[in-house]
C-alpha positions in Angstrom: 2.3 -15.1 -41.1 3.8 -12.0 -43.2 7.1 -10.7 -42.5 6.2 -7.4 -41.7 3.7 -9.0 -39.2 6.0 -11.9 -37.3 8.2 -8.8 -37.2 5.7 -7.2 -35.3 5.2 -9.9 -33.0 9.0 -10.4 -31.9 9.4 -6.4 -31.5 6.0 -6.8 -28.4 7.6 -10.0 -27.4 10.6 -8.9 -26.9 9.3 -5.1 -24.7 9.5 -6.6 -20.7 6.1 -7.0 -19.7 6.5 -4.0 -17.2 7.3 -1.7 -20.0 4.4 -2.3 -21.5 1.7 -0.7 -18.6 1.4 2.1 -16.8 1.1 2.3 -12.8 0.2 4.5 -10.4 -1.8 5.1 -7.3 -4.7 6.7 -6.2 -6.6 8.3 -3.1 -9.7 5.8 -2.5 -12.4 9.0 -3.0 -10.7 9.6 -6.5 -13.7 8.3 -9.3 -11.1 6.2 -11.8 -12.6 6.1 -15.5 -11.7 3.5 -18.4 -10.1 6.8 -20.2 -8.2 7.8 -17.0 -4.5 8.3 -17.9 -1.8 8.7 -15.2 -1.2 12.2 -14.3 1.8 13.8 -14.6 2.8 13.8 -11.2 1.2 10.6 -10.1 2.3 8.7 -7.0 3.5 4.9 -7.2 3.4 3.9 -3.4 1.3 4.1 -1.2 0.9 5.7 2.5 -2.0 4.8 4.6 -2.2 6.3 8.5 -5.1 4.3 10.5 -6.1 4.3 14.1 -6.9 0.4 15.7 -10.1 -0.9 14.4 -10.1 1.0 11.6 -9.8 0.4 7.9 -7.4 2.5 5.4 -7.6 1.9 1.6 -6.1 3.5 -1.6 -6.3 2.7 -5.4 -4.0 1.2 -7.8 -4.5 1.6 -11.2 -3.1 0.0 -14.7 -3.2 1.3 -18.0 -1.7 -0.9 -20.7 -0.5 1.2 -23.6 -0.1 -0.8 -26.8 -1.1 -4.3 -26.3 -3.5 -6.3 -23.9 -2.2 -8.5 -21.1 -4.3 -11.4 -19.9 -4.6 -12.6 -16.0 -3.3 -9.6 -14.5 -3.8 -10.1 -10.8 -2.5 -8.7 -7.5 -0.6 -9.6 -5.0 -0.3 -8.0 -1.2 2.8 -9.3 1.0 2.4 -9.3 4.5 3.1 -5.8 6.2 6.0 -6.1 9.2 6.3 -3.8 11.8 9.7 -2.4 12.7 9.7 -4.8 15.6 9.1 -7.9 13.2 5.4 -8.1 14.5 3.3 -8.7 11.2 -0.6 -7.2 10.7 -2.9 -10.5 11.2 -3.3 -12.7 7.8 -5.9 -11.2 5.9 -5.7 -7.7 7.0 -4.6 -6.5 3.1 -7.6 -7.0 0.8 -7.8 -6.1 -2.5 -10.7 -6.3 -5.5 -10.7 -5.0 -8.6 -12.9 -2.4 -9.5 -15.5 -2.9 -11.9 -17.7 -0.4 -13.9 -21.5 -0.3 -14.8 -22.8 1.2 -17.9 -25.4 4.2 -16.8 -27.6 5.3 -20.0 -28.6 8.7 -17.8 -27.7 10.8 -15.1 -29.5 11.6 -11.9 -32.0 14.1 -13.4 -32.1 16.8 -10.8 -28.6 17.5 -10.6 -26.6 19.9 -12.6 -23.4 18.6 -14.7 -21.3 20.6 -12.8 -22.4 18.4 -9.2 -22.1 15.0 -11.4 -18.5 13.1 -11.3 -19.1 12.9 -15.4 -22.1 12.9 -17.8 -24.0 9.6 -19.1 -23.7 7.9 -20.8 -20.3 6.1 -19.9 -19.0 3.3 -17.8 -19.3 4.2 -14.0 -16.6 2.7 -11.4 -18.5 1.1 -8.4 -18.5 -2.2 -7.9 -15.5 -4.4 -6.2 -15.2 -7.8 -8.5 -15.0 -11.1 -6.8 -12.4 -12.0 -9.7 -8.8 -12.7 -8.9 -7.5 -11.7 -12.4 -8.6 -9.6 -15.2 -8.0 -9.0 -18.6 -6.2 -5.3 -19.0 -7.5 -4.0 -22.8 -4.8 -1.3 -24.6 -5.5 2.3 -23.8 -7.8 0.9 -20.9 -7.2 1.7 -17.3 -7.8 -1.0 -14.6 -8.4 0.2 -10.8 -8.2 -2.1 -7.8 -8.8 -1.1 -4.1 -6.6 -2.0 -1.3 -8.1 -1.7 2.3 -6.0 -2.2 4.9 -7.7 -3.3 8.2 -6.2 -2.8 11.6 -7.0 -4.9 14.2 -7.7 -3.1 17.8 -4.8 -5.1 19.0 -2.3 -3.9 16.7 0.7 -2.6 18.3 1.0 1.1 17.1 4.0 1.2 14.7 5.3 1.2 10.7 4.7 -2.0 9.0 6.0 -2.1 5.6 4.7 -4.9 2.9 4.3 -4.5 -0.9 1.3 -5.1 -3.6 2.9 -7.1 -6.7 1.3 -6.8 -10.2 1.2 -9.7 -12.6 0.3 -10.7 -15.9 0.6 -14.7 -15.8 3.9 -15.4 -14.5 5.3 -12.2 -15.9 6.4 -9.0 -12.6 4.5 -5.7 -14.3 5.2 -3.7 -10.9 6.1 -3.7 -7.1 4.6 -0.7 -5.2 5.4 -0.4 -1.9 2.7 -0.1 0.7 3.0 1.1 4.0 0.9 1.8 6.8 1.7 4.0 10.0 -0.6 2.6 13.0 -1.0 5.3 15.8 -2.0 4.7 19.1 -5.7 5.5 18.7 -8.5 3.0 19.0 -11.9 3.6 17.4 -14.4 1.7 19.8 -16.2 -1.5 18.7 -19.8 0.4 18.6 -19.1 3.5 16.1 -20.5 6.8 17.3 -23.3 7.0 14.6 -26.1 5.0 14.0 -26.7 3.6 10.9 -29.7 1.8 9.1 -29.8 0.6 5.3 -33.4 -0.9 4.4 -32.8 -4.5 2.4 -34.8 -6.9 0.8 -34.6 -10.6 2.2 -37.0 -11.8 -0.9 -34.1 -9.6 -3.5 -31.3 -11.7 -1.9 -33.1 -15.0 -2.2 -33.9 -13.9 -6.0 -30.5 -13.2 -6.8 -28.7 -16.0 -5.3 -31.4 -18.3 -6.9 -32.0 -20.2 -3.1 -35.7 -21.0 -1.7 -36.7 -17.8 0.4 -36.6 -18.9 4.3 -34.7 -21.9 3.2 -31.6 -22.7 4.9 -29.5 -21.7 1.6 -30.9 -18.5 2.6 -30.9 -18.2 6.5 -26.9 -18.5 5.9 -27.1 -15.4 3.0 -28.7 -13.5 5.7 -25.8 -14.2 8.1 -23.2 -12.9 5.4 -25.2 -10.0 4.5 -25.4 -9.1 8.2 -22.1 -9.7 8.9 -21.7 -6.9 6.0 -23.9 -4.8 7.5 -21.6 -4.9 11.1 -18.6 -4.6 8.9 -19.6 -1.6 7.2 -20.7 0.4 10.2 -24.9 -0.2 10.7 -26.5 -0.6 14.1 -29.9 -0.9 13.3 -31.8 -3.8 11.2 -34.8 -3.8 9.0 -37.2 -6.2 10.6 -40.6 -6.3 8.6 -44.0 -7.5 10.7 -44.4 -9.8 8.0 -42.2 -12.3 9.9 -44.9 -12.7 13.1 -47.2 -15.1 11.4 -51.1 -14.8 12.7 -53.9 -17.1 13.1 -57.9 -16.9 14.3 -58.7 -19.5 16.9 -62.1 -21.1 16.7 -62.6 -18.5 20.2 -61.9 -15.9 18.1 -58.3 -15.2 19.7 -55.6 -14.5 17.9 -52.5 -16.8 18.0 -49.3 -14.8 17.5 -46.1 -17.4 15.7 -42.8 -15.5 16.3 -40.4 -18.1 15.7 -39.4 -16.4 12.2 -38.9 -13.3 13.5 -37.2 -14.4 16.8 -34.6 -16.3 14.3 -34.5 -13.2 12.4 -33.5 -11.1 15.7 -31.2 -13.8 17.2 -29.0 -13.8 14.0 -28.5 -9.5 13.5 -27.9 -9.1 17.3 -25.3 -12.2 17.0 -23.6 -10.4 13.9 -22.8 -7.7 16.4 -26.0 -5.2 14.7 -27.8 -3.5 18.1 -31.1 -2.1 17.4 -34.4 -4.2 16.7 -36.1 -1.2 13.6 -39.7 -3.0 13.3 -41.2 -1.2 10.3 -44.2 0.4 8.8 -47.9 -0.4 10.5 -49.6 2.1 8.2 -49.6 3.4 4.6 -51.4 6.3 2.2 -54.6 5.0 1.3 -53.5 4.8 -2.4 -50.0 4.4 -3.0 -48.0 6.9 -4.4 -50.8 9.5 -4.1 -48.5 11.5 -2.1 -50.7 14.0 -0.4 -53.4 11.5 0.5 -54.1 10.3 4.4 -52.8 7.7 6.6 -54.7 4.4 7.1 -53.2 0.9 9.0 -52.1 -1.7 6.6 -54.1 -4.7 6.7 -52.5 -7.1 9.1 -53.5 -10.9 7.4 -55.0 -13.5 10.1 -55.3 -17.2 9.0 -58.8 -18.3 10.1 -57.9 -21.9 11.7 -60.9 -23.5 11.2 -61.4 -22.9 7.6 -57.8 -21.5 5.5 -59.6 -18.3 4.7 -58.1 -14.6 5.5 -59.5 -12.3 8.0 -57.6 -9.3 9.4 -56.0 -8.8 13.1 -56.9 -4.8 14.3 -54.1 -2.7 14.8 -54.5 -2.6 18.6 -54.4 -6.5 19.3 -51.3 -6.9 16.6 -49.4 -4.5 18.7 -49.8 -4.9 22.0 -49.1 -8.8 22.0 -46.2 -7.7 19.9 -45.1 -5.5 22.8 -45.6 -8.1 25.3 -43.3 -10.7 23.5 -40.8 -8.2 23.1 -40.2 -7.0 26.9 -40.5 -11.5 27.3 -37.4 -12.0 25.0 -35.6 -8.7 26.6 -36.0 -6.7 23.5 -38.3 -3.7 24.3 -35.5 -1.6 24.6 -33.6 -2.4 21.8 -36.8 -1.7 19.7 -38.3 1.3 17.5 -41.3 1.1 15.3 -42.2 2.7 11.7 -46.0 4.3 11.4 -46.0 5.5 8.3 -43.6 6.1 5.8 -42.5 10.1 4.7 -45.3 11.9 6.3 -45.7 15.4 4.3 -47.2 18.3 5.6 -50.1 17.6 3.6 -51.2 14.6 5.5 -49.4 14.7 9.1 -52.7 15.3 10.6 -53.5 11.7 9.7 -50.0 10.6 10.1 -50.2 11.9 14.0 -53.6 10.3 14.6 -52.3 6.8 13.3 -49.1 7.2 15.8 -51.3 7.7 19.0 -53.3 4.7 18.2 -49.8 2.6 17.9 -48.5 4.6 21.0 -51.3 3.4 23.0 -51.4 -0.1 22.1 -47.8 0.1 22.7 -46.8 2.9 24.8 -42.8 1.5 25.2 -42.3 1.3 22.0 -40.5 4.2 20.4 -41.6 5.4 17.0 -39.2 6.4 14.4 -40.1 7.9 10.9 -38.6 9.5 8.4 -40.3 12.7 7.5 -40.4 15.6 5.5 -42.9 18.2 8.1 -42.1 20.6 10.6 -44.2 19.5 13.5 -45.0 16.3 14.9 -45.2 17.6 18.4 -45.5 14.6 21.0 -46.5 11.9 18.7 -42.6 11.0 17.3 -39.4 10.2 19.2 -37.0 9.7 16.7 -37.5 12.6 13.8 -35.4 11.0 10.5 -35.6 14.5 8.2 -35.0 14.1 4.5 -31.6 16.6 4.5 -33.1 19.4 2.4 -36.2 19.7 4.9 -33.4 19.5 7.6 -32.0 22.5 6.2 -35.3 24.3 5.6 -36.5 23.7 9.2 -33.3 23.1 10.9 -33.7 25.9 14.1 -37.1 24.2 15.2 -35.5 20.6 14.7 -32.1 21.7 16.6 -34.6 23.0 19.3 -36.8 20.5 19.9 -33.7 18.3 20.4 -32.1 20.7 22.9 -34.8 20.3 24.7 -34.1 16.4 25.2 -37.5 16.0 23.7 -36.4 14.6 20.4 -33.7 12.2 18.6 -32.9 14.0 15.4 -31.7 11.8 12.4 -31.4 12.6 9.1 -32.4 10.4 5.6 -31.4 10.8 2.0 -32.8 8.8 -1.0 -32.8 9.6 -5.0 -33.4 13.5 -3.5 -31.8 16.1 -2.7 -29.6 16.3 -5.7 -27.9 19.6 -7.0 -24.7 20.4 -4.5 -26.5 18.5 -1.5 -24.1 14.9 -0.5 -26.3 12.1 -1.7 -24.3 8.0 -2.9 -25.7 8.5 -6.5 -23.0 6.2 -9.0 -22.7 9.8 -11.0 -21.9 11.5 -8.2 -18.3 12.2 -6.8 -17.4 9.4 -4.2 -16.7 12.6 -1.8 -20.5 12.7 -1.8 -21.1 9.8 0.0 -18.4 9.6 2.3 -19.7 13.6 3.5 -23.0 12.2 4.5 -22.0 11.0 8.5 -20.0 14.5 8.1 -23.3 16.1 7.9 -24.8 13.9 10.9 -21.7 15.0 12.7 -21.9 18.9 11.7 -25.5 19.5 12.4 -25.6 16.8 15.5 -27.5 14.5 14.3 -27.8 10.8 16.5 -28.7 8.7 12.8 -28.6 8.0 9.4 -30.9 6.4 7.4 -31.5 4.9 3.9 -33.6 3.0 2.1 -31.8 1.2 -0.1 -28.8 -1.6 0.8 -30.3 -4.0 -1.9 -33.5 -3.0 -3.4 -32.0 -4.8 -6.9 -34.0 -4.4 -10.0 -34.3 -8.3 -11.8 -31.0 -7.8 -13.3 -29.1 -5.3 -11.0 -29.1 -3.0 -13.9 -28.5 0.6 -12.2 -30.6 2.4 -15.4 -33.6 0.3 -14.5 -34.2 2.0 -10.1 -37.3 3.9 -9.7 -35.3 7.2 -9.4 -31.9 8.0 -9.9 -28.7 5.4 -10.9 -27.6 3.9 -7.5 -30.3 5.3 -5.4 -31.7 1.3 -4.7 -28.8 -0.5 -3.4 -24.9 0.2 -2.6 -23.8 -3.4 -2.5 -24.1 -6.0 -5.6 -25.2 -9.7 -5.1 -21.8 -11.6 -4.7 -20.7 -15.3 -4.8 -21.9 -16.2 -1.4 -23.3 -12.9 -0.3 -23.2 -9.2 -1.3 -20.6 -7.3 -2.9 -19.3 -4.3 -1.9 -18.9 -1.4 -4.0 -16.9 2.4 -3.7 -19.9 3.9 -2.4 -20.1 1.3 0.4 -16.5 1.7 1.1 -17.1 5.5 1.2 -19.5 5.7 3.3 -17.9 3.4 5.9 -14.7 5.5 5.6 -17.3 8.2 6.6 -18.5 6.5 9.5 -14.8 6.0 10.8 -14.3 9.8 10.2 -17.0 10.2 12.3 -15.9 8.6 15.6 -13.1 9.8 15.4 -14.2 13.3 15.4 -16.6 12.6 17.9 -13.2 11.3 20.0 -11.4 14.7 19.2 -14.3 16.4 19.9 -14.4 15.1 23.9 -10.9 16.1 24.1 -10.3 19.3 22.3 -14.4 20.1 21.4 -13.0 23.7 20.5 -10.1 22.6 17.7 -12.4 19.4 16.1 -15.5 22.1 16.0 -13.5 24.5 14.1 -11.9 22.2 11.4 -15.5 20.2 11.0 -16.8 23.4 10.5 -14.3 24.3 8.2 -14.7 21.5 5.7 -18.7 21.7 6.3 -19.4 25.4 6.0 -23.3 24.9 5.0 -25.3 21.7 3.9 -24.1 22.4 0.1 -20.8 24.5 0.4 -18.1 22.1 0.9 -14.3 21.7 -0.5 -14.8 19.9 -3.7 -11.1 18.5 -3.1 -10.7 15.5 -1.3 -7.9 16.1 -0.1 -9.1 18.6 2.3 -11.3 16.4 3.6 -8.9 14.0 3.9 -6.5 16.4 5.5 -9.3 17.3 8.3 -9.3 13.8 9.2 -5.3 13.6 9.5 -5.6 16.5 11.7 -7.5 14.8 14.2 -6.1 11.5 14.4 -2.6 13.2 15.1 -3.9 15.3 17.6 -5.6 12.3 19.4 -1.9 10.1 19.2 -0.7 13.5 20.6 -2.8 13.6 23.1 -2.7 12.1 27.1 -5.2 9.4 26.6 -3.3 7.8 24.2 -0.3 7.2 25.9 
């Protein structure tokens, strides 16, 4: 080795490993990029302020400034009340946050509505690694989520996050969370639906589809679900199994889709959301009519494939639900994203699954004005919400419809949408909207509709528009936007709590960070101070004494 080299080496040796990095903290909606330096003012502790049963997080971020450090990892303390009481083992999670490379932006959105312009490295996904590897002039985020039991005594606990590299201390930030004496009820206020692809999470974790490899996936990805705030779970008719008698009867098998049932409902999930009987008679030929799928029947006698009519499909499946208790816990899909071009099909299709199965409630998602009597749950794409909001909002005063609203790859521009390129303010707005325009539901179709190799660039549409988790270890991972939208969720009971109490004050300040579907504060922080606002004033109030 050269003098001036060796000399080199003793002078980075010799710099403590902490003087050597940058640290701050962040607020969990800020988007952190590989070029993100710390700001001037930047914060190195962090505050959290939760309500029981509710889960707080911030960001730490790392920036080495000369050299690389290797194994950097983090790790939370316990918190302690004041009292000595500690927060339950396990209630401090952190991941490190990882990036995905996006070759394009969402193409109907302005650069002004986009967190940065593609191509670059997006933040999303949480890593299942422990340690990472911090590159010079780099910067390394990690999210901390705090989760508060409903038990939790309200208090201060105090705890710290340490930061190494090996064996080396880079930085001690103090974390500390103030627990008031509000509880968020088990069953969130909003219900919630992600579409997801059993077959996708057999692919990705490389197990036998149906297997029991993959019966126990299902159980962690449900148990995600639950976790992150759904209700409502996918079921597709695909899992009742059909076969001709020699009588010509039809036999009906619904052990799958019993199992199927049994394990959401046991994962805490509430509502049975049996989808699609019908389709356009050419797919993707938007305008064209509505026609019933074909329903496959295994002949008994011979192997060969017949079909099983609409009619005799549905009704038995209405009769074993009302057997197993489940009628009410039900909803059924006709066809999806009726249009005003075809909802004169679209209607026809739903009386004939109406009167096979009159107890059935139908649920679509739509993008029409009208359906009169033929819907009960109306899921409106959010721009069409906006368009024909006053007829909606009426038909719903009126008790005679549940109004929902849906997102996918559209509306873009200033609308909230959980695009990667979007701000993460975005996604968490979304069951703001539901909340501000009093809507029952939210719906989307994408938890896990993975391209081959979960490469964001390669979705139909627009760069995180098919899924908001990532395929984990032993089931999925989460990812900002999941986070974000669960924060949203939370925000969203506990306005609806302020909102029994003091419907005047939690109507004014919704309104105020929701003027219109597209004028919002840009700023988290407003946001963020909105939801402040009205978990203080429900500690402050008589109920929570």
């Amino acid at each position: 080795m050269s003098t001036p080299a060796a000399l080199l080496l003793a002078v980075v040796q010799a710099v403590p490993a902490q003087d050597r990095v940058d640290v701050w903290t962040a607020p969990p909606l800020e988007n952190v990029f590989r070029n993100t330096t710390k700001p001037q003012r930047a914060t190195t502790i962090i505050r959290l302020t939760a309500a029981r049963g509710e889960t707080e997080s911030a960001q730490i971020v790392l920036r080495a400034r000369e050299t690389c450090l290797d194994s950097v990892r983090i790790e939370p303390s316990f918190l302690i009340g004041t009292s000595g009481r500690r927060l339950a083992p396990g209630a401090v999670r952190v991941n490190w946050i990882g990036y995905v490379w996006l070759s394009r932006n969402s193409d109907h959105t302005p650069e002004n509505e986009l967190v940065r312009r593609a191509p670059d490295d997006f933040p999303d996904p949480l890593l299942d690694d422990e340690s990472v590897a911090l590159c010079a002039g780099s910067s390394q985020p990690a999210l901390v989520r705090v989760a508060i039991a409903r038990e939790t005594v309200p208090g201060v606990y105090n705890g710290t996050v340490s930061l190494r590299a090996g064996a080396k201390l880079l930085r001690t930030v103090p974390l500390t969370v103030d627990v008031l004496p509000v509880t968020l009820p088990e069953l969130l206020s909003l219900r919630v639906t992600h579409w997801f692809s059993s077959r996708a999470i057999a692919l990705q974790h490389h197990v036998e589809e149906w297997s029991e490899e993959h019966w126990k996936l299902l159980r962690a990805y449900a148990d995600d679900m639950r976790a992150h705030g759904q209700t409502m779970f996918e079921t597709d008719l695909e899992l009742i199994r059909v076969s001709r008698e020699s009588d010509g009867s039809y036999a009906f098998d619904y052990s799958r889709l019993d199992r199927w049932v049994q394990l959401f409902l046991s994962s805490g999930l509430s509502d049975i959301e049996l989808m699609h009987v019908g389709r356009r008679t050419e797919p993707w030929a938007w305008t064209n009519p509505f026609e019933p799928s074909p329903r496959p029947a295994i002949v008994a006698a011979s192997g060969d494939t017949t079909q099983v009519p609409l009619e005799d499909f549905l009704q038995d499946l209405q009769r074993h639900l009302i057997e197993r208790g489940w009628i009410d816990r039900a909803v059924i899909h006709v066809a999806d994203e009726p249009i005003v071009e075809n909802v004169d099909s679209w209607r026809a299709l739903s009386r004939r699954v109406h009167a096979a199965a009159p107890r059935l409630k139908r649920i679509e998602a739509v993008q029409a004005p009208d359906f009169g009597r033929d819907l009960e749950i109306w899921v409106v794409e959010l721009s069409f919400l906006e368009r024909w909001y006053d007829g909606y909002r009426a038909r719903q005063q009126a008790g005679n419809i549940e109004l929902w609203c849906y997102t996918s790859w559209l509306p873009q521009g200033a609308y909230p949408n959980r695009l990667i390129d979007y701000p993460l303010l975005k996604t968490r707005l979304l069951p703001w909207m539901a909340l501000r325009y009093e809507l029952s539901g939210w719906l989307h179709w994408g938890l896990n509709q993975w391209p081959r190799d979960v490469d964001p660039n390669k979705g139909l549409f627009a760069p995180g528009d098919d899924f908001i988790v990532y395929p984990g270890r032993d089931g999925p991972r989460s990812s900002l936007r999941w986070e974000a939208f669960h924060d949203g969720v939370e925000d969203h009971a506990l306005f609806t709590l302020w909102r029994r109490r003091d419907p005047r004050a939690a109507l004014a300040a919704l309104r105020a960070v929701i003027p219109s579907f597209t004028t919002y504060p840009r700023d988290p922080a407003v946001l963020l101070a909105a939801r402040r606002r009205a978990l203080l004033a429900l500690a402050r109030s008589p109920q929570a004494r």
